[in-house]
N, C-alpha and C positions, 0 to 999 in steps of 0.2 A: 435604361434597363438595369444598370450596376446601381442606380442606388433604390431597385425596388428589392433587388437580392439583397442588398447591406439591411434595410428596411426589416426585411422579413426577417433575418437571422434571428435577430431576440425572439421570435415566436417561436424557434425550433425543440428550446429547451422545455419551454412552459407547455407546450400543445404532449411533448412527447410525458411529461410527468400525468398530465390528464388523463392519457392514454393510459399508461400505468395500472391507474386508479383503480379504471373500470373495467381492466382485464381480470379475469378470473380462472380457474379451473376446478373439474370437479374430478372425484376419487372414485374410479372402479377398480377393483382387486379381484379374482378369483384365484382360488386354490381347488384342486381337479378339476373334471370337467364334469356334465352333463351328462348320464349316459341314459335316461330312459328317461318317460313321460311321466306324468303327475297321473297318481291314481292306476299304475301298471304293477304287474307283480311279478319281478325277475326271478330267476330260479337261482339259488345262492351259490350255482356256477357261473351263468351270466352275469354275475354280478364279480364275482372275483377274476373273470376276464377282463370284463370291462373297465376295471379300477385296477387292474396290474401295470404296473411302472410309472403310476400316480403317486404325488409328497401324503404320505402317511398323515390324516388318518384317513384318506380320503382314497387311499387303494383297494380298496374292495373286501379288505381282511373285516371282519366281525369283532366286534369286544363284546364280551362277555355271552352267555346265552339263556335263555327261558328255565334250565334245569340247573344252573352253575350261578354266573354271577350277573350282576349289571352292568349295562354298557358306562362305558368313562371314557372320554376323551377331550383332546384340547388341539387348538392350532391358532396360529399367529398369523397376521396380516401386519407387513411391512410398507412404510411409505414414504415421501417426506414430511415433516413437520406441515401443521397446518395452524395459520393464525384465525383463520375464520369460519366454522360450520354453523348452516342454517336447517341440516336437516341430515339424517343419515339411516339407512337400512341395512340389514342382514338378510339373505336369501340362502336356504338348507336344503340340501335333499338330502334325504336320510330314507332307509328301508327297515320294515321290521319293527318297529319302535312302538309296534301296540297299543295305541292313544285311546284307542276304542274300548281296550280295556277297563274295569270300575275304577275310579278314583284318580289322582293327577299321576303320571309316568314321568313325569320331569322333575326329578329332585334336586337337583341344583344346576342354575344357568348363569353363568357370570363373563362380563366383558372388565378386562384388568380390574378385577376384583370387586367388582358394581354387581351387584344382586340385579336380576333378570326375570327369574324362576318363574315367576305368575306371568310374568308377560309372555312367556315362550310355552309355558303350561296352558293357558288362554288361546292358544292359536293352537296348538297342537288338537284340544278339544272341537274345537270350529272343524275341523275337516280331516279325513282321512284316519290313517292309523290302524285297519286294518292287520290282519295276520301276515306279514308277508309283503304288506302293501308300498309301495314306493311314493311316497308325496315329496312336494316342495311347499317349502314354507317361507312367507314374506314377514318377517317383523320390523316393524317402525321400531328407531331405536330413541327413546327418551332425550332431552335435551338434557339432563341429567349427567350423561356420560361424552357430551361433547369436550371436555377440558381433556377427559381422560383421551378421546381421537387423535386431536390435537398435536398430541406427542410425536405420531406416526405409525406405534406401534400399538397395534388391537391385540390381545389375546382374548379368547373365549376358550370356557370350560365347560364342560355339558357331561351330569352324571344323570342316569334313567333309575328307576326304581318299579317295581313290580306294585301289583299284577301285573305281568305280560297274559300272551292268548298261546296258551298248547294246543297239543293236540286232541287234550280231553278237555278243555276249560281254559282257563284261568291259570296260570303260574306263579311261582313266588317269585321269582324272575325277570329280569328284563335285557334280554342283549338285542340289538342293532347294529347299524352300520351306517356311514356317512359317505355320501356319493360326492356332493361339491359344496360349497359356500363361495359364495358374495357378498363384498362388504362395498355398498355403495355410500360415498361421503359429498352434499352439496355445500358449494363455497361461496356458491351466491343468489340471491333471490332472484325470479321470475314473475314476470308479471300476468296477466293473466290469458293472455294469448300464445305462452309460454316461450317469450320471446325476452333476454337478460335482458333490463334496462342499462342505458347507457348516460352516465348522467356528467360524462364528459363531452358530450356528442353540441349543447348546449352553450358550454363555455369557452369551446373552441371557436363555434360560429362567433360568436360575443369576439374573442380576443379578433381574430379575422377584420372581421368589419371595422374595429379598434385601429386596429394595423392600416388598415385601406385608408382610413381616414387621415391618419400621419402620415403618411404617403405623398399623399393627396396635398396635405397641405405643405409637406417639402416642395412639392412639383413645381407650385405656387408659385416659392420663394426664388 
């Protein structure tokens, strides 16, 4: 028996780097929370309850408004460095944002300085945006800006632009507000039963059976 332990030691290093290999982890971050449904229409006291002693901008306060100026804001997502992304999302809730309104509402959309704009003006159009109205929004974020994730650190910036929706029409205006964001980041591919592949799983059996065989034929001798 001592010399299938002596035997097997040289496997322990190699089996374990395998291991390694095929371990992985994926990135969820949020900043505030949730506080109402997709498609609901908070009263913009519920709303500054609900987002009170939440990380700014995501506390319930309003920037800017319909008869004054446009909403502007930005926040950060921190994490550790990442040397491998196959795929990454953003998820918004935002109120008030007026999409419904004529023409694009999203005048600038940027992740660490990466132009966004059309893709987040695109999704805002698809749904919602209402007067008032509370949506969440899912964008697929480009492989474009996977170097810039990477880093760890995400900024995004998000300024609105008018027509908003008044109360007689249409405003020059656009103010909003931000409920929560989600930055979802994947580090490794799935296969199609959405189960990680394991492609150390393979060469461990392989060394094993190796090992049994030398074993085997010390036992012999």
């Amino acid at each position: 028996m001592q010399k299938v332990f002596k035997g097997l030691r040289w496997l322990a290093p190699a089996a374990l780097a395998l291991m390694a290999q095929g371990a992985a982890a994926d990135v969820a971050v949020t900043l505030g929370d949730q506080d109402f449904t997709d498609g609901s229409t908070p009263t913009i006291g519920d709303f500054l309850t609900a987002g009170s002693g939440e990380p700014a901008p995501f506390s319930g306060v309003f920037s800017g408004g319909d008869a004054a100026s446009n909403f502007s804001a930005s926040w950060t997502f921190s994490y550790a460095p990442l040397s491998t992304i196959v795929g990454a999302s953003l998820k918004l809730g935002i109120v008030d944002h007026e999409s419904a309104a004529t023409g694009n509402q999203v005048a600038s959309f940027k992740l660490n300085g990466v132009d966004l704009t059309s893709a987040l003006n695109t999704l805002f159009e698809s749904h919602g945006g209402a007067s008032r109205e509370y949506n969440i929004y899912d964008l697929v974020l480009p492989n474009s800006v996977f170097a810039a994730l990477m880093t760890g650190t995400a900024t995004f910036a998000l300024d609105l632009q008018g027509p908003g929706l008044g109360l007689f029409g249409e405003s020059t205006f656009n103010g909003a507000a931000l409920d929560f964001s989600t930055l979802s980041i994947t580090t490794q591919t799935t296969t199609t039963n959405g189960t990680v592949p394991e492609p150390a799983t393979g060469a461990l059996a392989a060394m094993a059976a190796v090992g049994l065989v030398a074993l085997r034929r010390r036992a012999r001798r």
